[in-house]
DRENPAFI-959169 format. One record per residue (C-alpha): z, y, x; residue number from 1. Coordinates in nm, 4 decimals, decimal comma. Layout:
residues N
+----------+----------+----------+-----+
:        z :        y :        x :  nr :
+----------+----------+----------+-----+
:        Z :        Y :        X : NUM :
...
+----------+----------+----------+-----+
//
This chain:
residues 241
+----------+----------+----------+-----+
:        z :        y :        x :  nr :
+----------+----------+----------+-----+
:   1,8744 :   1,0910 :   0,2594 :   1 :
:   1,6139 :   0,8105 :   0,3662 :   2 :
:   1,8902 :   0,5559 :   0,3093 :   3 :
:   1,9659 :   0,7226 :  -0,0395 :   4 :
:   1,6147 :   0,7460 :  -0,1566 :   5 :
:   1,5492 :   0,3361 :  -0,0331 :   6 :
:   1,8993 :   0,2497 :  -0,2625 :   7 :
:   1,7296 :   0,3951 :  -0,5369 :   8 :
:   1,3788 :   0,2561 :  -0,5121 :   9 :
:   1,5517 :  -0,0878 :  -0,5036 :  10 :
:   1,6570 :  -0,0299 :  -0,8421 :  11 :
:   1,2751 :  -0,0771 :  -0,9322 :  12 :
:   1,1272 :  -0,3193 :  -0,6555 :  13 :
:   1,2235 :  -0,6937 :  -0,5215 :  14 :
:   1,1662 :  -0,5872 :  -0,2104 :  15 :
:   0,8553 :  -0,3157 :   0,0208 :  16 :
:   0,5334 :  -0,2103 :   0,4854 :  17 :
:   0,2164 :  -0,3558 :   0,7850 :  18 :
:  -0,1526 :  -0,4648 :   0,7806 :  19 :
:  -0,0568 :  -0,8384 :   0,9074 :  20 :
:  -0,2213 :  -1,0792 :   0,6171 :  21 :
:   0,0280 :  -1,2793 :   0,4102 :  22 :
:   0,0223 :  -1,6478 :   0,4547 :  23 :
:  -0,2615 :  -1,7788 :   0,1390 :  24 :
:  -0,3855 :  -1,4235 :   0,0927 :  25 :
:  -0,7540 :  -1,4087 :   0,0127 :  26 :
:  -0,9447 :  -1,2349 :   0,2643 :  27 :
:  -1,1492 :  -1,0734 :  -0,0260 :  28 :
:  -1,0303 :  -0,9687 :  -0,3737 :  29 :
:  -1,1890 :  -0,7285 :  -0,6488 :  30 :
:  -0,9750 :  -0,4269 :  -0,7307 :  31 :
:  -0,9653 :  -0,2935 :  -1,0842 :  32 :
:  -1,2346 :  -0,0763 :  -1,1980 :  33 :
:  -1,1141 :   0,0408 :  -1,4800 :  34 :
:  -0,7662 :   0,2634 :  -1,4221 :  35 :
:  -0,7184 :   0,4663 :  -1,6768 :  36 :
:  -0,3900 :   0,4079 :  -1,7773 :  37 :
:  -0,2800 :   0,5082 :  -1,4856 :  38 :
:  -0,4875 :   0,8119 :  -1,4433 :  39 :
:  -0,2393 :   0,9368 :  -1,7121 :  40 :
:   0,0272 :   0,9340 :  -1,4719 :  41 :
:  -0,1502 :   1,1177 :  -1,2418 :  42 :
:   0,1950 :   1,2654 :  -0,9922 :  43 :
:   0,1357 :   1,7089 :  -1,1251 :  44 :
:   0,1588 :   1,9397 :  -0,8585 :  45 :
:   0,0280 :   2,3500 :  -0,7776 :  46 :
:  -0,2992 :   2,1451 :  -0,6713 :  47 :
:  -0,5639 :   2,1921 :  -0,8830 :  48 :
:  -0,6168 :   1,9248 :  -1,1400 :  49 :
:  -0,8838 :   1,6085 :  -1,0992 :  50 :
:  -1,2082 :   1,6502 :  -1,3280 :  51 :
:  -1,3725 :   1,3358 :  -1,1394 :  52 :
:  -1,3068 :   0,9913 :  -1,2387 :  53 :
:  -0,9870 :   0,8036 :  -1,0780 :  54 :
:  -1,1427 :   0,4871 :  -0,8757 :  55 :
:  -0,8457 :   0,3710 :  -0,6798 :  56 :
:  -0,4780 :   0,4308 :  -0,5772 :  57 :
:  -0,4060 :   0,3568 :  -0,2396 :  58 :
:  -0,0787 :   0,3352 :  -0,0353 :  59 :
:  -0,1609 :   0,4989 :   0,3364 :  60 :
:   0,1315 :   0,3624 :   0,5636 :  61 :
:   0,0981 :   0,4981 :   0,9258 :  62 :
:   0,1459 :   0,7652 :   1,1791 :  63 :
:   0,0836 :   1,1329 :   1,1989 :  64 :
:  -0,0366 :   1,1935 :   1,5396 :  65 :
:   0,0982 :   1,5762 :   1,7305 :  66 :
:   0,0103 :   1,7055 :   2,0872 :  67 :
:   0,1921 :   1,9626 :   2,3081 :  68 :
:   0,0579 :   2,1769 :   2,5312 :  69 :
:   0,3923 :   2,2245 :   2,7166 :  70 :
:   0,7260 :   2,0880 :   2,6325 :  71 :
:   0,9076 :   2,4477 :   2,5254 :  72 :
:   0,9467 :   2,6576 :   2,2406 :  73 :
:   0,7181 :   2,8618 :   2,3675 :  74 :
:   0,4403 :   2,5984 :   2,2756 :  75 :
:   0,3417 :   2,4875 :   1,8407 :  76 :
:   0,2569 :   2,1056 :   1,7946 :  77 :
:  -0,0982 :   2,0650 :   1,7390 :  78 :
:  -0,2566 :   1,7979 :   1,5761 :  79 :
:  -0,5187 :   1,5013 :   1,6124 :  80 :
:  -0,5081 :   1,3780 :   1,2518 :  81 :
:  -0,3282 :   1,0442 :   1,1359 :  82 :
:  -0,4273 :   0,6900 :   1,1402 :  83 :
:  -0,3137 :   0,4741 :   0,7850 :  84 :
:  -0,3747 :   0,1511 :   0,6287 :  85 :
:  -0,4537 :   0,1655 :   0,2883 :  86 :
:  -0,2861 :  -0,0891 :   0,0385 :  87 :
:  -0,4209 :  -0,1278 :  -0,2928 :  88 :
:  -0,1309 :   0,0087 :  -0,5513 :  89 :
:  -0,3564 :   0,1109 :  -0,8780 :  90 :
:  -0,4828 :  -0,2474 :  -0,9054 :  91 :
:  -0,1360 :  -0,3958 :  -1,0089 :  92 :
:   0,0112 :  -0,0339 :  -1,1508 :  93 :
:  -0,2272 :   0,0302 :  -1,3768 :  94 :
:  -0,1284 :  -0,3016 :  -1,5634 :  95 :
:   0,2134 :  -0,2098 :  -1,5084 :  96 :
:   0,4353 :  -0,0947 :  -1,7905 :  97 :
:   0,7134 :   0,0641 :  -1,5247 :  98 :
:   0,4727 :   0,2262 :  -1,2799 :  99 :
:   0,5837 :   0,5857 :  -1,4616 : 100 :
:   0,9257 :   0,5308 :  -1,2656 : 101 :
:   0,8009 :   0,3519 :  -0,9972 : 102 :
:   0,5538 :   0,5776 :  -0,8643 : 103 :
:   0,8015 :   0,8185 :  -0,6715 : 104 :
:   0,9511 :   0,5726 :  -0,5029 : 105 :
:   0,6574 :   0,3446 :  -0,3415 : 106 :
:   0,6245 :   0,5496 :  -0,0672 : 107 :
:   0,9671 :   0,6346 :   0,0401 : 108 :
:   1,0544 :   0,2543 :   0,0176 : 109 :
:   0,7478 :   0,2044 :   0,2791 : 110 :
:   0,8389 :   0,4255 :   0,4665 : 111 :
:   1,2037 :   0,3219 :   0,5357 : 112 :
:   1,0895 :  -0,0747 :   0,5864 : 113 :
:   0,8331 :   0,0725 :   0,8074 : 114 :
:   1,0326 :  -0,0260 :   1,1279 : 115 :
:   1,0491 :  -0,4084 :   0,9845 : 116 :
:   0,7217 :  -0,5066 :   0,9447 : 117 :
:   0,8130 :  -0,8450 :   0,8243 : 118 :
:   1,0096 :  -0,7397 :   0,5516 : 119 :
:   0,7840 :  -0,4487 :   0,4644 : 120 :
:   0,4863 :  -0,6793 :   0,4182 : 121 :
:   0,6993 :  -0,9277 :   0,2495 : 122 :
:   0,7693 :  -0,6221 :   0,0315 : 123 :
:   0,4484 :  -0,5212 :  -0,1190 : 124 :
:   0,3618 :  -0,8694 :  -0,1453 : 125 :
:   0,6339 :  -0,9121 :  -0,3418 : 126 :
:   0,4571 :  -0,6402 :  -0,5637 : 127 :
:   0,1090 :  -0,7500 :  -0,5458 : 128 :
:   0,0698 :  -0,4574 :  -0,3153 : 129 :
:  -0,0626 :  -0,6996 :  -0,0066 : 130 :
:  -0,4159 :  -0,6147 :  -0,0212 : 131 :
:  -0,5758 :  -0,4083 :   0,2722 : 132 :
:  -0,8773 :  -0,1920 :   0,0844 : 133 :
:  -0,9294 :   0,0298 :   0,4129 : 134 :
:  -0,8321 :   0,2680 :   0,6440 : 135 :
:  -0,7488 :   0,6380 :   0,7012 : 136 :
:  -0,8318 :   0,8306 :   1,0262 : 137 :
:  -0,9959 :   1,1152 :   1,2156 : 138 :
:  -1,3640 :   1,1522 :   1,3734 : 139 :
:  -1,5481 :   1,4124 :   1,5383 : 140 :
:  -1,8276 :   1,5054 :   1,2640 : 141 :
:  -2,0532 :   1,8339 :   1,3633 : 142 :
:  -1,8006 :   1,9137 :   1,6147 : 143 :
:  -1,4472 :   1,9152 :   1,3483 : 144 :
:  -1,2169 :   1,6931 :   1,3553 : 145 :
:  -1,2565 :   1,5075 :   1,0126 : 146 :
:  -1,0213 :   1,2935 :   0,7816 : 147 :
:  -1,2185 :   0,9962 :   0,6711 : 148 :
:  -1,1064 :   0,7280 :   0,4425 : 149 :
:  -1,3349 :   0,4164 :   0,4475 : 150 :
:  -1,2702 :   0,1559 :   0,1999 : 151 :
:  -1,4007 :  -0,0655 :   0,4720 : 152 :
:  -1,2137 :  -0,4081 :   0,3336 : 153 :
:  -1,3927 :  -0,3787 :  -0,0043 : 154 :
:  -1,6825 :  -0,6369 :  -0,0810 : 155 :
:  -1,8795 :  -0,3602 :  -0,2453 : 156 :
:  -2,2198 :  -0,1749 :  -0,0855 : 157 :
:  -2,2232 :   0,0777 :  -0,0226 : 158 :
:  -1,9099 :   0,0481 :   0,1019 : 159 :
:  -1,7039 :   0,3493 :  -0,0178 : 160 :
:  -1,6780 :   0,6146 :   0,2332 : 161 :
:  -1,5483 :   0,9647 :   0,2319 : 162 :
:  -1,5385 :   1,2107 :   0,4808 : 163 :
:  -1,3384 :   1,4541 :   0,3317 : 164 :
:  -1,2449 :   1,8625 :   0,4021 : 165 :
:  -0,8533 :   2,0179 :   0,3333 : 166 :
:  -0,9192 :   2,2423 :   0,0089 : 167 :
:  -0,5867 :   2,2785 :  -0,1423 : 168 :
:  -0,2693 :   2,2243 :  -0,0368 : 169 :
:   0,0850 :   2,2569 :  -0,1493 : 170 :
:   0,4515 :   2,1777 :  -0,0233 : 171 :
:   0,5866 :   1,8121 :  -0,1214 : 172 :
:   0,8769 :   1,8839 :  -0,3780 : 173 :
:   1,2009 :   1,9728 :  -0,2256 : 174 :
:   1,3273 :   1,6085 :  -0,3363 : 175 :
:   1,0545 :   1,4505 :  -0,1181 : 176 :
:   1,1389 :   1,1609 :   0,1518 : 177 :
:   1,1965 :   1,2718 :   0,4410 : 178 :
:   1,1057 :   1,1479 :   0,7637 : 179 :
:   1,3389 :   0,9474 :   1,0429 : 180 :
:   1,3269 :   1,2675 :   1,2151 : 181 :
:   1,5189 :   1,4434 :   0,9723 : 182 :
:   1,1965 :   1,6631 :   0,8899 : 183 :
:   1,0882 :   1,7511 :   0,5593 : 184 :
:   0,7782 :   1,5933 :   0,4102 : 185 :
:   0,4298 :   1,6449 :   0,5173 : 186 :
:   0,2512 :   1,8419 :   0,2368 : 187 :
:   0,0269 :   1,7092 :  -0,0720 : 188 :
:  -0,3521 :   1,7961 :  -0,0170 : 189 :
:  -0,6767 :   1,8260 :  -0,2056 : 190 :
:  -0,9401 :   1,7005 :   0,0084 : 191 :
:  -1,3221 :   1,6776 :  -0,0827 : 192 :
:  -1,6708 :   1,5961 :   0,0720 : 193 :
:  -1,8115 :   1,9230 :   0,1307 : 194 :
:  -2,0918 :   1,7829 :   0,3050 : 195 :
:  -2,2248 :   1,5573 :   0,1013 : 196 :
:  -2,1474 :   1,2770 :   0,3188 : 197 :
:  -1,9879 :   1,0605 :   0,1105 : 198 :
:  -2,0973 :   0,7351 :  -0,0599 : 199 :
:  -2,0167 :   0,4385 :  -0,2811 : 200 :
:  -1,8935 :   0,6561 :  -0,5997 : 201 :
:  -1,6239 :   0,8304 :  -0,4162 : 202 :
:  -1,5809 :   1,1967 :  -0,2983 : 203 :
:  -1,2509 :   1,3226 :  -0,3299 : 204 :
:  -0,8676 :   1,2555 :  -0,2494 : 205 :
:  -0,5611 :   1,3628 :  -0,3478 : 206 :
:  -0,2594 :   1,3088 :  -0,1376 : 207 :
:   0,0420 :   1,2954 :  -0,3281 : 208 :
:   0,3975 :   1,1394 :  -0,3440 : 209 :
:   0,4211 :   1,1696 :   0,0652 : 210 :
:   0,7242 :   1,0629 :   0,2756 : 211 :
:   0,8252 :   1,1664 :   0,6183 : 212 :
:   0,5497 :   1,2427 :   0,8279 : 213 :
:   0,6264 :   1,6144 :   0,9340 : 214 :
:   0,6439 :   1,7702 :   1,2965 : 215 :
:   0,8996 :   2,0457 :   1,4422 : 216 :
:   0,8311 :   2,3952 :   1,4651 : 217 :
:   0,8211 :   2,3979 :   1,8177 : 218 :
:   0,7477 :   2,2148 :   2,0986 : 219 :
:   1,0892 :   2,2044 :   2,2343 : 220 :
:   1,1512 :   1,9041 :   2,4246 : 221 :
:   0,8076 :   1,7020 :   2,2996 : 222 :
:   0,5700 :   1,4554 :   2,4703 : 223 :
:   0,2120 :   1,5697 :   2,5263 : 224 :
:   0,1833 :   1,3457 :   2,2244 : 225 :
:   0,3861 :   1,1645 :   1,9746 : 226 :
:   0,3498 :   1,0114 :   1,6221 : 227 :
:   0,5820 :   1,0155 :   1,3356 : 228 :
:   0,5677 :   0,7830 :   1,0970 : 229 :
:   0,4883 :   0,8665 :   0,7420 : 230 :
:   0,3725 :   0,6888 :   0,3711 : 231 :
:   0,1932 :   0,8712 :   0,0880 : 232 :
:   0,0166 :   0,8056 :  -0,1684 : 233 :
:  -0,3956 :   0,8704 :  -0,1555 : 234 :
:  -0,5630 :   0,9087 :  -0,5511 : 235 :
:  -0,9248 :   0,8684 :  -0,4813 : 236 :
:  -1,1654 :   0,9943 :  -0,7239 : 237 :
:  -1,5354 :   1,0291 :  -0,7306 : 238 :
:  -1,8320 :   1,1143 :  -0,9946 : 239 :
:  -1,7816 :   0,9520 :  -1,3605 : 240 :
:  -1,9553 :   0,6341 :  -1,4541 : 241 :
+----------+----------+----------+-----+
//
């Protein structure tokens, strides 16, 4: 299914994922700050719908990160978040006449180069997709374990920063990516600053268009802890301008 769904993306892109800089790439650049266009194609889902303004349009290539408490199925996988890079998609999509069709298949195309890192950063270079705007991981805030995307490559102060709570959440679509493991996808979310913690104009993310990513029911046969790889796409939005 992986296999079928990186055939088809091929159809749209030259070529597709890690954080290692491209020979010539500028250290800084200025993403667009105007994507409206593609705010049109914003991926519709049983999440509620965005009423903020879309700043960016990120592609989050990384792990999700499981523990095990034993190594039976007596035992459910927990979890200690996910660690992502964040590639700048809107930038170059927003501009882009075929980003309608190519939006489904960004992820899944990362996702399957994702054991290549040479030709996945060839890839999104190939698709003006190179540019690092940040990352995506977990911190202890007030004692919870909280998702926090920092835009921490972005020449911009304050640098945009968002930790963020699970509101909503709904299963990817049954024609989702999914992961080497054979497991479905891991599901879209609605996640906001509840705490009003967040700065440089952003406060909530959507993650949409995911690939791979999921864990087993059980803890059959499991490490203490493992990753599994995963790509999806993270629509940040904060207060209009």
């Amino acid at each position: 299914m992986l296999f079928s769904t990186l055939s088809t993306a091929l159809v749209f892109f030259a070529g597709s994922v890690t954080a290692l800089p491209w020979p010539g790439q500028p250290t800084v650049y200025a993403p667009a700050t105007d994507l409206s266009n593609l705010a049109k194609l914003f991926p519709q889902s049983a999440l509620p719908a965005p009423t903020e303004q879309l700043k960016y349009v990120l592609l989050g290539i990384g792990t999700q990160n499981y523990t095990c408490a034993t190594s039976d199925d007596s035992s459910v996988p927990g979890t200690t978040g996910a660690l992502a890079t964040l590639y700048d998609i809107g930038s170059n999509l927003n501009k882009d006449p075929m980003a309608k069709w190519k939006l489904g298949s960004i992820a899944p195309l990362a996702l399957a180069l994702s054991n290549a890192p040479k030709t996945l950063e060839f890839s999104l270079t190939s698709q003006g997709y190179q540019n690092v705007a940040g990352h995506h991981f977990f911190q202890m805030i007030s004692g919870a374990n909280t998702p926090v995307f920092s835009l921490d490559k972005l020449q911009i102060q304050p640098q945009p920063l968002a930790p963020v709570s699970k509101l909503n959440a709904t299963d990817a679509p049954a024609a989702a990516c999914p992961g080497n493991n054979g497991l479905p996808a891991v599901q879209w979310l609605y996640l906001k600053d509840t705490k009003g913690a967040a700065q440089g104009g952003i406060d909530s993310v959507y993650r949409v268009e995911t690939a791979g990513g999921n864990k087993p029911a059980t803890c059959k046969g499991m490490k203490p802890t493992w990753e599994v790889k995963y790509a999806a796409q993270y629509w940040i939005f904060g207060p209009k301008q």
